[in-house]
Backbone as a printed PyTorch tensor [residue, N CA C, xyz], in Angstrom:
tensor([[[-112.0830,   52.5800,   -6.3080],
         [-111.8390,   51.1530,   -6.1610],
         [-113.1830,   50.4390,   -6.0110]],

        [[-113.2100,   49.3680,   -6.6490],
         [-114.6350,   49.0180,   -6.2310],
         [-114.7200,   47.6540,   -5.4920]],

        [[-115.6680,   47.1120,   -5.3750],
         [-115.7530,   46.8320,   -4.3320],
         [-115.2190,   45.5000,   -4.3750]],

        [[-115.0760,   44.7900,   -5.5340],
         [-114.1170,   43.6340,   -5.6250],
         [-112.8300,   43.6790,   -5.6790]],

        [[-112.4730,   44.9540,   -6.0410],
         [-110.9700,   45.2740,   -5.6660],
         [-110.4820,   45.5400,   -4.1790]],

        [[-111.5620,   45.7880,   -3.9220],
         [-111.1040,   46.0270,   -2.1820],
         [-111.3220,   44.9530,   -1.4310]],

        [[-112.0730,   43.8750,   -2.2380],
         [-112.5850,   42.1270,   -1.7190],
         [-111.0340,   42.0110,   -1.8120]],

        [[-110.1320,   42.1270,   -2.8910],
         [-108.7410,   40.9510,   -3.5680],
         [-107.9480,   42.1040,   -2.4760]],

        [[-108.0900,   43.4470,   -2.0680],
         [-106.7640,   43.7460,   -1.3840],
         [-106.5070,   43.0040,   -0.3740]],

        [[-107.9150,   42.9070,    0.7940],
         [-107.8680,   42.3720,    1.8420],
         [-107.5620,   40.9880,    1.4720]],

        [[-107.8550,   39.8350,    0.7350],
         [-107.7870,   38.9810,    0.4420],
         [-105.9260,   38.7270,    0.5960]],

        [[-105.4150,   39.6370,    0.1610],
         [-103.9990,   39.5040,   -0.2520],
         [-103.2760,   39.9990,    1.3500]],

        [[-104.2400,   40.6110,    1.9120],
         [-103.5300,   41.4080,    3.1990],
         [-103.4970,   39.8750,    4.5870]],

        [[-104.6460,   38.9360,    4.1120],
         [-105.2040,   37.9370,    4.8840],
         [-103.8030,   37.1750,    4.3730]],

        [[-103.5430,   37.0870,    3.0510],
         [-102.6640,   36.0700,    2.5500],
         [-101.2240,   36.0530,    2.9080]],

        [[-100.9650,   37.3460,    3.0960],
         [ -99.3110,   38.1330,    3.5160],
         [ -99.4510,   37.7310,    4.7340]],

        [[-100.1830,   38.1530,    5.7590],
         [ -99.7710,   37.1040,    7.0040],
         [ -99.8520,   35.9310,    7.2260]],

        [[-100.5740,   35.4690,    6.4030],
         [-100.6010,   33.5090,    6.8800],
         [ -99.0420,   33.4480,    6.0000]],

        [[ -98.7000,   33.4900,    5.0660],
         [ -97.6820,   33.1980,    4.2930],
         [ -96.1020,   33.6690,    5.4780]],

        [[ -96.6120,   35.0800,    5.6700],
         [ -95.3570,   35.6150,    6.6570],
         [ -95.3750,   34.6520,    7.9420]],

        [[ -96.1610,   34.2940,    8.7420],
         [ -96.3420,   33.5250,    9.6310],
         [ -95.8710,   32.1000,    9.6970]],

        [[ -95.8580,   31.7260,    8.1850],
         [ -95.3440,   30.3460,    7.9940],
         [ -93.8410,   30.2130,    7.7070]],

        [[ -93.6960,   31.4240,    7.2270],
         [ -92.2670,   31.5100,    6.3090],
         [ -91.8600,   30.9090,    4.9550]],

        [[ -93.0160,   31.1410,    4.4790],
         [ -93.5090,   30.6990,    2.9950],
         [ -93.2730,   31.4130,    2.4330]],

        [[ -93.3670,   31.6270,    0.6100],
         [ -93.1640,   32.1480,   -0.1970],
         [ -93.9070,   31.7360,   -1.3460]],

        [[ -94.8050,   32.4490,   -2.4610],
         [ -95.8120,   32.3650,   -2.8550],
         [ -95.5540,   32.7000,   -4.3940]],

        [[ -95.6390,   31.4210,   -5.3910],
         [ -95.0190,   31.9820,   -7.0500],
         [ -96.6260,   31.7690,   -7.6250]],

        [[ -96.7030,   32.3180,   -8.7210],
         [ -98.3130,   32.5490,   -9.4890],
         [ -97.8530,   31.9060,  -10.6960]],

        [[ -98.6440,   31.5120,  -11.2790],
         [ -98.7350,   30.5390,  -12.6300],
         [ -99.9410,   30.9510,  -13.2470]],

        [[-100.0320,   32.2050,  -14.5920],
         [-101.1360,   32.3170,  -14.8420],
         [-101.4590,   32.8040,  -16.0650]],

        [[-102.5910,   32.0850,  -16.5690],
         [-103.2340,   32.0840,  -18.1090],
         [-104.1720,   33.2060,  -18.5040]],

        [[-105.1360,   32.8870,  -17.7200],
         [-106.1930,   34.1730,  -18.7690],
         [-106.7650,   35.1640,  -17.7100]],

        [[-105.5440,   34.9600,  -16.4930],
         [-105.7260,   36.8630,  -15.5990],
         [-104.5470,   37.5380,  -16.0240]],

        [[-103.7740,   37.0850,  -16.8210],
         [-102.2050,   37.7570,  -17.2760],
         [-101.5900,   38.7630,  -16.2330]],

        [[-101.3760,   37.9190,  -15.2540],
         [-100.5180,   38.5640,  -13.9840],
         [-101.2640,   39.6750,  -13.3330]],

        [[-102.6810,   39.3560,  -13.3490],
         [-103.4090,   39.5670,  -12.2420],
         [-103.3220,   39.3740,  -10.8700]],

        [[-102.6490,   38.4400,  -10.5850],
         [-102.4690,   37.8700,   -9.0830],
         [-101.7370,   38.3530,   -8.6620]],

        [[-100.8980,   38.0270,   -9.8800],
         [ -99.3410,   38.5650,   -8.7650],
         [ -99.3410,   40.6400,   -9.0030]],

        [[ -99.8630,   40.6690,   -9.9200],
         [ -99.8800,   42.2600,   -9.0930],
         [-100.6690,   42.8780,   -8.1240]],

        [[-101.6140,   42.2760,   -7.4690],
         [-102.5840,   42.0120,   -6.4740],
         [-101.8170,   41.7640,   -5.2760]],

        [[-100.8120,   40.7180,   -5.5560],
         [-100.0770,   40.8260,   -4.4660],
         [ -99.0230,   41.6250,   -4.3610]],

        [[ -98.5460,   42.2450,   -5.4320],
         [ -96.9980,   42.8480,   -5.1020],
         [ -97.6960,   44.4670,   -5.1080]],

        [[ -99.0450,   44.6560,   -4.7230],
         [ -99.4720,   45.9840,   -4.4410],
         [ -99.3470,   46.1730,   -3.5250]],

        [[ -99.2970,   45.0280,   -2.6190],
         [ -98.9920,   45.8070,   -0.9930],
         [ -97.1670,   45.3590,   -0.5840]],

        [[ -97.3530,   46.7670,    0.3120],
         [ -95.6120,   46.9170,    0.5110],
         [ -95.3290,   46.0920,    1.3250]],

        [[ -94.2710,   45.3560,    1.1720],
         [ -93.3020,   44.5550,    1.8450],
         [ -93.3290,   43.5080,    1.0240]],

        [[ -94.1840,   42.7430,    0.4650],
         [ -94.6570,   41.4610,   -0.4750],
         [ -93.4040,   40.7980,   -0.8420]],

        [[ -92.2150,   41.5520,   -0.8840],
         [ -90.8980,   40.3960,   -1.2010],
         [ -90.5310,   39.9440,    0.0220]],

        [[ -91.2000,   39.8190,    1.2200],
         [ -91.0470,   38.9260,    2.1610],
         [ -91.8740,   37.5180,    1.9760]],

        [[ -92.7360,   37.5100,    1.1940],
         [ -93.7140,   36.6170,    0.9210],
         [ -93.7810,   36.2210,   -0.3520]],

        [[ -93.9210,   37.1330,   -1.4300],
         [ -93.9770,   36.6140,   -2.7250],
         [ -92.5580,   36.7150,   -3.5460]],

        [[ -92.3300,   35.6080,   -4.0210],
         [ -91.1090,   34.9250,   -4.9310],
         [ -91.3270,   35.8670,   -5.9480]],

        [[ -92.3170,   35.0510,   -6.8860],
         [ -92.2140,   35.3030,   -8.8930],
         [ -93.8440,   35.3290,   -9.3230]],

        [[ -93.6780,   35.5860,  -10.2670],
         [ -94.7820,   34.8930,  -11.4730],
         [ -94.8020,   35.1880,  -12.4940]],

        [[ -95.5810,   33.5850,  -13.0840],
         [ -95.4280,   33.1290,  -14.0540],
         [ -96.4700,   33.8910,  -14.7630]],

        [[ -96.2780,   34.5420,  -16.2620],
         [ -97.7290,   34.6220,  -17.3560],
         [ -97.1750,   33.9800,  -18.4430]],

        [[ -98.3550,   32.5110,  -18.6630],
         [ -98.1300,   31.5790,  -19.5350],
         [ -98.8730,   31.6260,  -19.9520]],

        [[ -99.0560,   32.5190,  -21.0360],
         [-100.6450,   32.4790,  -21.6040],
         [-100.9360,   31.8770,  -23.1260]],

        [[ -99.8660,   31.5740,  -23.5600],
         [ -99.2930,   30.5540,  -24.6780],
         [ -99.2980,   29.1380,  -23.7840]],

        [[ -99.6860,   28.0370,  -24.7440],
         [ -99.3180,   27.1040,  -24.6690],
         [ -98.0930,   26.4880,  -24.4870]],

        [[ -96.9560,   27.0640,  -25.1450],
         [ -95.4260,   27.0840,  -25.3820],
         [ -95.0340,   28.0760,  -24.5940]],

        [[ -95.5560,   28.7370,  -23.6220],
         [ -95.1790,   29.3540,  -22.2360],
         [ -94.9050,   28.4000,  -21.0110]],

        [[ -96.5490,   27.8760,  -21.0210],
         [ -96.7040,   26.9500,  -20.0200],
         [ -95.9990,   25.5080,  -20.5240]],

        [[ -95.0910,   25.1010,  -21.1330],
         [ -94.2980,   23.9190,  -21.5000],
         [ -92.8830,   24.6030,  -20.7810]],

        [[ -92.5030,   25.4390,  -21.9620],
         [ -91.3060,   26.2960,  -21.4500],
         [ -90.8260,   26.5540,  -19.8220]],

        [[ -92.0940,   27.8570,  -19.6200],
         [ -91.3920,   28.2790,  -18.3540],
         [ -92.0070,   27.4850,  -17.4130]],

        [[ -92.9270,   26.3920,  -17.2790],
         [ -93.5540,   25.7350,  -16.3470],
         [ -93.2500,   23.7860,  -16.4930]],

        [[ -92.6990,   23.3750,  -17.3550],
         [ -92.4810,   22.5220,  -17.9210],
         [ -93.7830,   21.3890,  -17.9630]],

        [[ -94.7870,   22.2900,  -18.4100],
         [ -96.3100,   21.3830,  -18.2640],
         [ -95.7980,   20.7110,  -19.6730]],

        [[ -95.8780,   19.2840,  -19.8920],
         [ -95.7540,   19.0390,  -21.1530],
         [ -96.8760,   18.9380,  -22.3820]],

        [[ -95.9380,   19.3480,  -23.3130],
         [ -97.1670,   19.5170,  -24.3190],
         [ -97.8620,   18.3580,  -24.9390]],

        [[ -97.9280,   17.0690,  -24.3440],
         [ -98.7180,   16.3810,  -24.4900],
         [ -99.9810,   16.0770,  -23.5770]],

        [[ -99.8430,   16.7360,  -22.5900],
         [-100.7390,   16.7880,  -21.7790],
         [-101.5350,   18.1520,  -22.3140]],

        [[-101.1130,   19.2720,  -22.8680],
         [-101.9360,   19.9680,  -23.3440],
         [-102.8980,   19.7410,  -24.3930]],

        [[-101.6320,   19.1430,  -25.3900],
         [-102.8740,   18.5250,  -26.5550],
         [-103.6790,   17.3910,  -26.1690]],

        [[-103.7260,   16.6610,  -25.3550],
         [-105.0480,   15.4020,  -24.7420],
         [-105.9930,   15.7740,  -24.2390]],

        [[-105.6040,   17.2390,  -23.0350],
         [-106.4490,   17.5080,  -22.0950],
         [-107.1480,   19.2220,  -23.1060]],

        [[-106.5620,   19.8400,  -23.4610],
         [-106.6000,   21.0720,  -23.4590],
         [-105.6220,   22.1230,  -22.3090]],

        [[-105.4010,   23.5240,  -22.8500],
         [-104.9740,   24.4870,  -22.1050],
         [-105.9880,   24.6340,  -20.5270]],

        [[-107.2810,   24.6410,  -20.9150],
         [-108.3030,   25.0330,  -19.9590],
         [-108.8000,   23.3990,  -19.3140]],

        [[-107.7660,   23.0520,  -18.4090],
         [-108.7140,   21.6730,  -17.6780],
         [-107.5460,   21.6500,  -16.9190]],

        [[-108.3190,   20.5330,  -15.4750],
         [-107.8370,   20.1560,  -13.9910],
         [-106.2560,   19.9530,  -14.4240]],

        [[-105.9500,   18.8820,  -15.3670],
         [-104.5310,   18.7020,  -15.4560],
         [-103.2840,   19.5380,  -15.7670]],

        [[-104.0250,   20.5430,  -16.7320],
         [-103.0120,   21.4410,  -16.9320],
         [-102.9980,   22.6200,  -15.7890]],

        [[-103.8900,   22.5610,  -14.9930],
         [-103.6050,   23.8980,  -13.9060],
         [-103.1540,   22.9330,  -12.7990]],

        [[-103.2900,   22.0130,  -12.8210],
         [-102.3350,   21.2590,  -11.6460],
         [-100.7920,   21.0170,  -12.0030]],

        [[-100.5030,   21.0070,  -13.0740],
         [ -99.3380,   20.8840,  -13.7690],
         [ -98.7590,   22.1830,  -13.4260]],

        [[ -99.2690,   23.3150,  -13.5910],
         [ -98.7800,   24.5380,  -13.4140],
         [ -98.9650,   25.1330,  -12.1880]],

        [[ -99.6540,   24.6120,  -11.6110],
         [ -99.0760,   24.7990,  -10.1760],
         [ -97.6740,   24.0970,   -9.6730]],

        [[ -97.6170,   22.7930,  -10.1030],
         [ -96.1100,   21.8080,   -9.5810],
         [ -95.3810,   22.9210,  -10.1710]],

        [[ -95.6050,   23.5280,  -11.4470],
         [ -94.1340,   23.9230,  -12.0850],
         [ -93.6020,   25.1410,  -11.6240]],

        [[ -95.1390,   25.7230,  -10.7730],
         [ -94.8790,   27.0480,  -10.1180],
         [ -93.6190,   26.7700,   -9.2650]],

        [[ -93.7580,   25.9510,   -8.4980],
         [ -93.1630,   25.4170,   -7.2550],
         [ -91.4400,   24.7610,   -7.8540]],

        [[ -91.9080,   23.6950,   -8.6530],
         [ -90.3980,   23.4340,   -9.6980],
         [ -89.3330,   24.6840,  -10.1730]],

        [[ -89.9230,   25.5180,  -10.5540],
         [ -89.2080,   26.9430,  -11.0180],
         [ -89.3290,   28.0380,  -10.2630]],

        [[ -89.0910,   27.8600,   -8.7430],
         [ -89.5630,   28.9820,   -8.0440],
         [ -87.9810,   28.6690,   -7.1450]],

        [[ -88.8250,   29.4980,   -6.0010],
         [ -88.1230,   29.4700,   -4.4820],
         [ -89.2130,   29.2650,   -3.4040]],

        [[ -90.2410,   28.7960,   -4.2140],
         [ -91.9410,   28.9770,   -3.2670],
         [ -92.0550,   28.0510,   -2.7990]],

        [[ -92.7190,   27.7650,   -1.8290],
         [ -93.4990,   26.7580,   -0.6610],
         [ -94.7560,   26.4820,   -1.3150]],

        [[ -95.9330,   27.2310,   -1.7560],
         [ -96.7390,   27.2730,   -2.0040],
         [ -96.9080,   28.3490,   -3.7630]],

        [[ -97.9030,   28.0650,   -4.6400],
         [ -98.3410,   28.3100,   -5.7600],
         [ -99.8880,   28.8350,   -5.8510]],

        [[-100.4790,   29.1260,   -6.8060],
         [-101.7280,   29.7650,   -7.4510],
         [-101.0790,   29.3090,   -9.2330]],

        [[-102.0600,   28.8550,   -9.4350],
         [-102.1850,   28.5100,  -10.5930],
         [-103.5870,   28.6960,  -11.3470]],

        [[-103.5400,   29.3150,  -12.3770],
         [-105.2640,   29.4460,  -12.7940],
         [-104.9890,   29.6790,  -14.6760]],

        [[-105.8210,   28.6690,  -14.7840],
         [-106.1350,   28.6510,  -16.5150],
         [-107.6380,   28.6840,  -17.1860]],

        [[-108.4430,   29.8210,  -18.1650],
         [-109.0890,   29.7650,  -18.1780],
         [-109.8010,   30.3610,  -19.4360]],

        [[-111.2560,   30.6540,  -19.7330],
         [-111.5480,   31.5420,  -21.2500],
         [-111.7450,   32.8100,  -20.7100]],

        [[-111.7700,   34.1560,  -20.7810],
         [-112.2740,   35.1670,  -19.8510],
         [-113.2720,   35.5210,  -21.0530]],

        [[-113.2590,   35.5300,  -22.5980],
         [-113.6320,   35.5340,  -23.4960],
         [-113.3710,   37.1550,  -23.8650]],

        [[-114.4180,   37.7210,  -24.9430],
         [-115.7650,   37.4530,  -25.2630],
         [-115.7760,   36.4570,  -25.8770]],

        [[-114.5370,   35.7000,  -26.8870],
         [-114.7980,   34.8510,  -27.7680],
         [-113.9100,   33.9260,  -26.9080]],

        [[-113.8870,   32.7930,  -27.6990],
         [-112.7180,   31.5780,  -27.7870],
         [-113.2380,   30.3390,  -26.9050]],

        [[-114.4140,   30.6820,  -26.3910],
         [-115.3960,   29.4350,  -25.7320],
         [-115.9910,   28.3700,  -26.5900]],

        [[-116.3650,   27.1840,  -26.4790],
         [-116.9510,   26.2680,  -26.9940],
         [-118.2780,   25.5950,  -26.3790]],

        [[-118.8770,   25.0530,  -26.6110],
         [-119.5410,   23.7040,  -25.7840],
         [-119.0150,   22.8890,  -24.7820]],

        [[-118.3620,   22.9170,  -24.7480],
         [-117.8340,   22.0600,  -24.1910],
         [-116.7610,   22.6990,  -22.8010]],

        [[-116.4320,   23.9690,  -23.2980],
         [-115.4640,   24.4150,  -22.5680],
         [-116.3280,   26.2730,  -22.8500]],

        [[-117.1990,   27.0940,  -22.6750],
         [-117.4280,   28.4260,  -22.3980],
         [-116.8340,   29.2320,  -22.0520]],

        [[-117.3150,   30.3440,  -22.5700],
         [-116.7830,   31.1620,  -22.4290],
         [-117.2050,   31.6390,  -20.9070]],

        [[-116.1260,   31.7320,  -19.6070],
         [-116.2010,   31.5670,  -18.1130],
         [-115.6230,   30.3780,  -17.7370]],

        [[-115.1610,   29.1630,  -18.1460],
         [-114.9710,   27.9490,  -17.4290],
         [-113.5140,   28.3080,  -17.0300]],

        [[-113.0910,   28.6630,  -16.0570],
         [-111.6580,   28.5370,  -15.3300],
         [-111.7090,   27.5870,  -14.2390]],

        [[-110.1670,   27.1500,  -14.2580],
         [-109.7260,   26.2670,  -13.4130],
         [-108.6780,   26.8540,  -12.6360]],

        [[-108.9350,   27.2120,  -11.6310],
         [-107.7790,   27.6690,  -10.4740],
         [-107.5520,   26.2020,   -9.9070]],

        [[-105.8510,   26.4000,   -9.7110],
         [-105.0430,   25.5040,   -9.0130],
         [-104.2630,   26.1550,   -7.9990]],

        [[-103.6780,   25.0480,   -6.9110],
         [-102.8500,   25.3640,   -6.0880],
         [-102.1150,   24.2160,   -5.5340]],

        [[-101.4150,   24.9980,   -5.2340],
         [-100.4010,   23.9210,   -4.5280],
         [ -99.6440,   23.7930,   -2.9080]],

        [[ -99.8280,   23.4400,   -2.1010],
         [ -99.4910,   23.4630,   -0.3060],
         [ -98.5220,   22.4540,   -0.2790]],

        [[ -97.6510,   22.6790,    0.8330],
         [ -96.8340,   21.5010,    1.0720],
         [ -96.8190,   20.0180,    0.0910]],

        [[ -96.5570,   20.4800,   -1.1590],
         [ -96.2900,   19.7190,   -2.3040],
         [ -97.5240,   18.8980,   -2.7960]],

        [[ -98.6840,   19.2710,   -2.2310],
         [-100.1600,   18.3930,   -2.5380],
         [-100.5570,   19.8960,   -3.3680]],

        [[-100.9540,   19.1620,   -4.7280],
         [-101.5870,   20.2180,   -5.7570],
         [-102.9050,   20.4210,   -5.5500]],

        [[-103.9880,   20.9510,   -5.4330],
         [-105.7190,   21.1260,   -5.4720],
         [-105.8140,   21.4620,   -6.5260]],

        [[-107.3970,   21.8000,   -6.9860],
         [-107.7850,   22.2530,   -8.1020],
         [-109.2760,   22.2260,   -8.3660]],

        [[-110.0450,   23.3940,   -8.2760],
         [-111.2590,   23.4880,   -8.7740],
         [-111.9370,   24.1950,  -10.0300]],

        [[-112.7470,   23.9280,  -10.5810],
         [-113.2860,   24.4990,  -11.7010],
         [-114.5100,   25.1320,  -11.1480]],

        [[-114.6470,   26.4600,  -11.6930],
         [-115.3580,   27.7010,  -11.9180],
         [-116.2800,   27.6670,  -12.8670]],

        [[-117.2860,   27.9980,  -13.2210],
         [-118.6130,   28.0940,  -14.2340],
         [-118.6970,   30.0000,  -13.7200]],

        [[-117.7420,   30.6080,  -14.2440],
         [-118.3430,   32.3110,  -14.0910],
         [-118.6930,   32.8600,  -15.2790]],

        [[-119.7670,   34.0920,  -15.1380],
         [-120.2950,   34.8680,  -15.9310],
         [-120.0290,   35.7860,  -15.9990]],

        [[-120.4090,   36.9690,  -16.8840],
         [-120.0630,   38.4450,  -16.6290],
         [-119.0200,   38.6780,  -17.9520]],

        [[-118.2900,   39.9930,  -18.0540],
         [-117.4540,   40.5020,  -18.7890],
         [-116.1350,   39.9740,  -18.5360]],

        [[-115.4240,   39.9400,  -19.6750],
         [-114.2720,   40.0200,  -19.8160],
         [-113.2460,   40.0380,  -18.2630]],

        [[-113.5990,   41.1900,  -18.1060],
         [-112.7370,   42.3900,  -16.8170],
         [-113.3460,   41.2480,  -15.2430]],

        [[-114.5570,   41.3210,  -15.8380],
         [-114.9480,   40.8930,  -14.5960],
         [-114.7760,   39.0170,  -13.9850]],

        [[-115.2170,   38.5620,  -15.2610],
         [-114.0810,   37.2830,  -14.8480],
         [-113.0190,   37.0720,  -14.9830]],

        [[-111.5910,   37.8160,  -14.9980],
         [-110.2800,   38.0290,  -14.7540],
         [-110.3990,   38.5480,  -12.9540]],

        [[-111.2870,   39.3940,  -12.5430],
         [-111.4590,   39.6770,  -11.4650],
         [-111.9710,   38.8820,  -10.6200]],

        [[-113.0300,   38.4190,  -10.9450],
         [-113.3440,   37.1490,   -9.8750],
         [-112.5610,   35.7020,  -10.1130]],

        [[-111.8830,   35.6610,  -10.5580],
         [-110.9320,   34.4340,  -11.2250],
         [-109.7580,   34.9820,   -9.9770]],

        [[-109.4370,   36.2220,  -10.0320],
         [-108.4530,   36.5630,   -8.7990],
         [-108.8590,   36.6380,   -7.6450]],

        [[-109.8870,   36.9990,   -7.3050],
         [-110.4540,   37.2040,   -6.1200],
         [-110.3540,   35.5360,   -5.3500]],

        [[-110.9620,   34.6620,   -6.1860],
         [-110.9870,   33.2740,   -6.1030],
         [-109.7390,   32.8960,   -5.3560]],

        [[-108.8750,   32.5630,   -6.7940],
         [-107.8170,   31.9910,   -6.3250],
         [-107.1660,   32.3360,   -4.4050]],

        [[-107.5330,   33.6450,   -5.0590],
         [-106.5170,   34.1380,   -3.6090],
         [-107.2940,   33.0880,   -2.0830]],

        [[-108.9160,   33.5170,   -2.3480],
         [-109.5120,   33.0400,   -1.1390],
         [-109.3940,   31.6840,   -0.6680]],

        [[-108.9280,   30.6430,   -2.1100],
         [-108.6780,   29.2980,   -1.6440],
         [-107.4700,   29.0850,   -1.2700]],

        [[-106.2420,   29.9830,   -1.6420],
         [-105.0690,   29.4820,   -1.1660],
         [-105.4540,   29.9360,    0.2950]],

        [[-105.7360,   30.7220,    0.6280],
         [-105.8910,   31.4690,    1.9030],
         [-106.4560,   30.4960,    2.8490]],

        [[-108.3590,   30.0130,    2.2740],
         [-108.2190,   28.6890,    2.6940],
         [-107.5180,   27.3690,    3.3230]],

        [[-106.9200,   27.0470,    1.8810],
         [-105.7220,   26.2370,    2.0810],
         [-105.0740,   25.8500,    3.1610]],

        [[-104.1790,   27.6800,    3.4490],
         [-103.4400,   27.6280,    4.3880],
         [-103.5590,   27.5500,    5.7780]],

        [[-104.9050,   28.4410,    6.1530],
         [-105.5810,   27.8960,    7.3520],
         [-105.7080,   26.2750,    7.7290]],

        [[-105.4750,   25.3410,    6.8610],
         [-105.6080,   24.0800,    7.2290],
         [-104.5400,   23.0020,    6.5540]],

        [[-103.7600,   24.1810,    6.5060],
         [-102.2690,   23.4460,    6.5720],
         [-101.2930,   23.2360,    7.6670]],

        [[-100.9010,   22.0470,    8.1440],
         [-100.1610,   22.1170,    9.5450],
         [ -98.7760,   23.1570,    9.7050]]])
């Protein structure tokens, strides 16, 4: 295991009790870690006390479908920007049984980056007591490895989050 995998277990072990503690329940919405998160979380035992579902929308016509992000907001904004991972966080929450969401859309590459949008630019979203967040990422590295720190992320801000949620 190395050593960012053992960063996202604990990460998820931090997350199972704030979530259990609240009596929350936790759905994933996600593009270019393809259910990275949520198997991160459903690695540790008990997790259906805490985690609902998740979503892999890694189509455009995923994230319309099973998230009801509309596809006009995709074609204005793009797949990879603030609006559409805030969108998919609400829809986490819209199509769930969850309190709270993770949402993350992004390029992991090697290819499919631009100028404008690189190969590394992800946008993790979330969502708390019905207020969506959302930050953008500038990461480097491989493939593997920004799918990995793209998870590692997410997890640490919902975790965040929740510490400063009433």
């Amino acid at each position: 295991m190395s050593e960012q995998e053992a960063s996202i277990e604990e990460l998820v072990q931090q997350l199972a009790a704030k979530l259990t503690e609240k009596g929350w329940m936790l759905a994933t919405a996600e593009s270019c870690t393809g259910g990275m998160i949520a198997a991160a979380c459903t690695d540790l035992a008990g997790s259906s006390q805490w985690f609902d579902r998740g979503f892999v929308t890694y189509s455009n016509e995923a994230k319309t479908e099973m998230l009801s992000v509309p596809a006009e907001l995709i074609a204005k904004h793009g797949a990879v920007s603030e609006e559409v991972v805030r969108a998919m966080a609400e829809g986490a929450i819209r199509h769930s049984c969850a309190q709270v969401s993770i949402a993350v859309t992004g390029i992991a590459g090697p290819g499919g980056g631009s100028v404008e949008k690189p190969v590394g630019t992800v946008w993790v979203g979330w969502c708390v007591q019905g207020v969506p967040h959302s930050i953008l990422l500038n990461l480097t590295g491989s493939r593997h490895h920004i799918r990995l720190a793209t998870t590692a992320y997410a997890l640490q801000r919902l975790h965040l989050q929740l510490h400063q949620a009433q």
